[in-house]
C-alpha positions as CSV (number, residue, x, y, z in Angstrom):
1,X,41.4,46.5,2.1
2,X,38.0,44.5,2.2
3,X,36.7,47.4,-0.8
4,X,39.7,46.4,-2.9
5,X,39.2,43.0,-2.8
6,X,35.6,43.3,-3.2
7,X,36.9,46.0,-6.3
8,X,39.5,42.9,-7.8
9,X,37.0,40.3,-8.1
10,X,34.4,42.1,-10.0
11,X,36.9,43.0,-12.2
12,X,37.9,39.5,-12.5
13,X,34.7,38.8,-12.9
14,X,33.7,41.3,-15.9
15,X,37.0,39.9,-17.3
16,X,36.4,36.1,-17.6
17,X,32.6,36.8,-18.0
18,X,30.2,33.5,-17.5
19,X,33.1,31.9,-14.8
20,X,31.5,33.7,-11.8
21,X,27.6,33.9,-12.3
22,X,25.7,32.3,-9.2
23,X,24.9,28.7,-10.5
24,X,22.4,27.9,-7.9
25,X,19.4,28.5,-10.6
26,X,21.1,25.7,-12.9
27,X,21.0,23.2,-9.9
28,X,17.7,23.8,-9.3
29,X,16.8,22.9,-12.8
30,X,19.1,20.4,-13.7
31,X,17.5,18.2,-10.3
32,X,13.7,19.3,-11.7
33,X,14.8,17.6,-14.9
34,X,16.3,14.3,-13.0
35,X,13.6,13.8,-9.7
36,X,11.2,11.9,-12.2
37,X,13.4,9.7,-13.4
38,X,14.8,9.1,-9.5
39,X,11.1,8.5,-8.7
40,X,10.6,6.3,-11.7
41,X,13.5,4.1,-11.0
42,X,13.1,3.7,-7.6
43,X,9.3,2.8,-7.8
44,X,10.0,0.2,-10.5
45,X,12.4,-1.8,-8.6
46,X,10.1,-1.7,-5.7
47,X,6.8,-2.5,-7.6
48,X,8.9,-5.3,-9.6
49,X,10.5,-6.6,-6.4
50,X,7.4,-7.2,-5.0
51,X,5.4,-9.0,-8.2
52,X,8.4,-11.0,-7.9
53,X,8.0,-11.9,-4.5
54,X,4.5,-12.3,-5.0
55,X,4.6,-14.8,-8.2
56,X,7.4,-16.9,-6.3
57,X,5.2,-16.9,-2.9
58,X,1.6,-18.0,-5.4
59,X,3.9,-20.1,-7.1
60,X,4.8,-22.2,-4.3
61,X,0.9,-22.2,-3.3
62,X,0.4,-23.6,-6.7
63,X,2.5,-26.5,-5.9
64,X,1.3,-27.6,-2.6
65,X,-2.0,-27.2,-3.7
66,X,-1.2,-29.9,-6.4
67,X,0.3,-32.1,-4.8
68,X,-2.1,-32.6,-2.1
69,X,-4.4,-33.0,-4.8
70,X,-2.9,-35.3,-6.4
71,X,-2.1,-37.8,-3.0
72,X,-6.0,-37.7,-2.2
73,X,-7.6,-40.6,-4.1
74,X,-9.5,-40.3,-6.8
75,X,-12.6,-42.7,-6.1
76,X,-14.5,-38.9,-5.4
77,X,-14.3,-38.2,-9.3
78,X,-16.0,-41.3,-10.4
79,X,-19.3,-39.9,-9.6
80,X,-18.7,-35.7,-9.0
81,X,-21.5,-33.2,-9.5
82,X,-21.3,-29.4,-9.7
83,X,-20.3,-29.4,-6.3
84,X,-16.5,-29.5,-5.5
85,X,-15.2,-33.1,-4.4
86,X,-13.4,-33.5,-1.6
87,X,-9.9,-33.4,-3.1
88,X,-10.6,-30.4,-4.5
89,X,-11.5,-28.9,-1.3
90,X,-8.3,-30.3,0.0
91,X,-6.2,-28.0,-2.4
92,X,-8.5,-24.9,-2.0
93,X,-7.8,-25.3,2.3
94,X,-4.2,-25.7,1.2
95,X,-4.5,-22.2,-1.2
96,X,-6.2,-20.4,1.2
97,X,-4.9,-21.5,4.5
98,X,-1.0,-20.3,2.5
99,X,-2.3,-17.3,1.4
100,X,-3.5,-15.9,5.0
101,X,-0.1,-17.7,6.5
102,X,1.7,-15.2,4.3
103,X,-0.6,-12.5,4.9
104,X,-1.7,-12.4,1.3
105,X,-5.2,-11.6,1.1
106,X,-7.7,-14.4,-0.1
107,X,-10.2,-11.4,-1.5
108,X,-13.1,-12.9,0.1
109,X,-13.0,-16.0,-1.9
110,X,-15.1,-19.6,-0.7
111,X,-15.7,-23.0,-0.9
112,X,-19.2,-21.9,-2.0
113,X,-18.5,-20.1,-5.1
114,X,-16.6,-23.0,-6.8
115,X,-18.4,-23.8,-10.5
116,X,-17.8,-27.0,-12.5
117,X,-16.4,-25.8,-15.7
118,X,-14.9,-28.3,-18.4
119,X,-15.2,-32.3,-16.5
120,X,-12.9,-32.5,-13.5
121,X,-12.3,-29.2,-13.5
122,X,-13.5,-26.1,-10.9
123,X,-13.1,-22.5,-10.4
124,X,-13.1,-20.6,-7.6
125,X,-13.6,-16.6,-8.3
126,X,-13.9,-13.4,-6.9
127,X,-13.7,-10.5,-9.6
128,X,-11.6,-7.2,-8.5
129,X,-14.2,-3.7,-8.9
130,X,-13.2,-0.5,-8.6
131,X,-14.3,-0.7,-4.7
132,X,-12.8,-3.6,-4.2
133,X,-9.5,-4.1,-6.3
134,X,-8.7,-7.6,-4.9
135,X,-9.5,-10.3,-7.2
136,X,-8.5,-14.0,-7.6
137,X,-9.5,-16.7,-9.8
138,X,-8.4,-20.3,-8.5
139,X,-8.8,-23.1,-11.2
140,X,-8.1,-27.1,-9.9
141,X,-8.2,-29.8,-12.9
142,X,-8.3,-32.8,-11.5
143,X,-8.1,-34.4,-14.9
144,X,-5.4,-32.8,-16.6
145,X,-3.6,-35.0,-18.8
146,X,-0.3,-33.9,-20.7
147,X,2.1,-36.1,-23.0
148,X,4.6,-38.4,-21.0
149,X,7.3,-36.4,-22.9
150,X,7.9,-32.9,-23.7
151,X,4.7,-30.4,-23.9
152,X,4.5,-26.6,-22.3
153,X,3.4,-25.5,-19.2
154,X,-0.3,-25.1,-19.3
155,X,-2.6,-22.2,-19.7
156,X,-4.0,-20.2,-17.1
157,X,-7.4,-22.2,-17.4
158,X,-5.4,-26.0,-17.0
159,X,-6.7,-27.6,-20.0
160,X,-5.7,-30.4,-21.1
161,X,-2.4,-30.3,-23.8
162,X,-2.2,-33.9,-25.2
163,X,-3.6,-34.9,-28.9
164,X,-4.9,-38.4,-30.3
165,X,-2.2,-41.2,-30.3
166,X,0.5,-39.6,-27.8
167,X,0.9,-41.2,-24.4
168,X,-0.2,-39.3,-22.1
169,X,-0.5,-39.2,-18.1
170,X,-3.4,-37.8,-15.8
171,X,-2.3,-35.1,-13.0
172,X,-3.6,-32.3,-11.5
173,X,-3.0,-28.9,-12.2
174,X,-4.0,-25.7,-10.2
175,X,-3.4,-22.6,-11.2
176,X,-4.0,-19.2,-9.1
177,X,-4.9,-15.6,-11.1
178,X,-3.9,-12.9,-8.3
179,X,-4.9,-9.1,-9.3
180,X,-2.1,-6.8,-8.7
181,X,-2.0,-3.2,-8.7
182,X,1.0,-1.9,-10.3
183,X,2.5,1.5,-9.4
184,X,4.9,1.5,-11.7
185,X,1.8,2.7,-14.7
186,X,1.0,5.7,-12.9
187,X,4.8,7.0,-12.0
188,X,5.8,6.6,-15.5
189,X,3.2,8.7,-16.9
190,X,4.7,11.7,-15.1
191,X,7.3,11.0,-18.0
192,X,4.4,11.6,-20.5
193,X,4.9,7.4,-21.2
194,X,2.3,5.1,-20.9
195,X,3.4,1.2,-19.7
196,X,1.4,-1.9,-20.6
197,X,1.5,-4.2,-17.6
198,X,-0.5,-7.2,-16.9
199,X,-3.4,-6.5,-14.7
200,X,-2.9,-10.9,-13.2
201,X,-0.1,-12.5,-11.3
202,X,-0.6,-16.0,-12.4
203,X,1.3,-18.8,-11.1
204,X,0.8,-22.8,-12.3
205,X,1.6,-26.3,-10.8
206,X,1.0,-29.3,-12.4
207,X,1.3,-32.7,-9.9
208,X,1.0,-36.4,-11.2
209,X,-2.4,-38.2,-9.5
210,X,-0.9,-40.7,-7.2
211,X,-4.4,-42.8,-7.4
């Protein structure tokens, strides 16, 4: 009984032709073809979830940073040197003391490597290396001014926006330039692709001085 069935189903077999070859091979390759697009997708939305995360969380830094910047009077700016004033060193305790709250790491960055670059206006930097890919660049303008209407956020660097003969008001802005390292680059070049991504999270804040 068993040999005739055996016998009936390779003649069925021989008789419809491609309908009962083993497809097991074709499985194999058809989820070769697919697992580096799975592994593409799924690392972008987890690479892109966290830059989110991360430009929302420096964002938010930003913004504190500013405002208590902008509450601190302002008689330490009528006569400020290359050294940092103390408003200034209010918003870099706020930055940092956010950043290790939200276990963000502040790269080594201090009060000490603050440099006066235009007037009223310092950074505070620690360049990423190959050793050491965490890098952050922390720039607080205590002399911003902007129009009293209209204008675009600023640049990464907080200069000043306004021209001759608008009305402007003074503020100060803070912005924070966070290195990330994208994953998302090296899974897509398993697709032979190559993706331009910027090497800086950068988040900006701009507060109105108070005094």
């Amino acid at each position: 009984m068993i040999r005739d069935l055996a016998y009936l189903r390779n003649w069925f077999c021989s008789f419809v032709g491609r309908g009962c070859r083993d497809d097991r091979a074709a499985q194999l390759v058809e989820f070769a073809v697919t697992l580096p697009l799975l592994v593409v997708f799924v690392v972008g939305i987890f690479d892109f979830s966290n830059a989110f995360t991360l430009k929302q969380k420096l964002t938010n830094i930003a913004r504190d940073a500013a405002r208590t910047a902008a509450g601190d009077p302002a008689n330490d700016l009528l006569s400020y040197s290359t050294s940092a004033p103390v408003s200034v060193i209010d918003a870099f305790q706020v930055i940092d003391n956010y950043l290790t709250a939200n276990k963000i790491s502040d790269c080594g960055v201090t009060q000490a490597s603050g440099i006066l670059s235009p007037p009223l206006t310092w950074q505070f930097t620690v360049a990423s290396t190959s050793s050491s890919p965490c890098g952050i660049t922390l720039t607080i303008n205590r002399g911003y001014f902007f129009p009293l209407t209209g204008g675009t956020l600023p640049s990464a660097s907080c200069s000043s926006q306004a021209s001759t003969g608008q009305t402007i008001v003074i503020g100060t802005c803070v912005s924070i330039q966070y290195s990330y390292q994208w994953k998302f680059g090296r899974v897509a070049s398993l697709l032979g692709t190559s993706a331009t991504l910027p090497p800086q999270i950068t988040a900006i804040a701009v507060a109105l001085n108070e005094n």
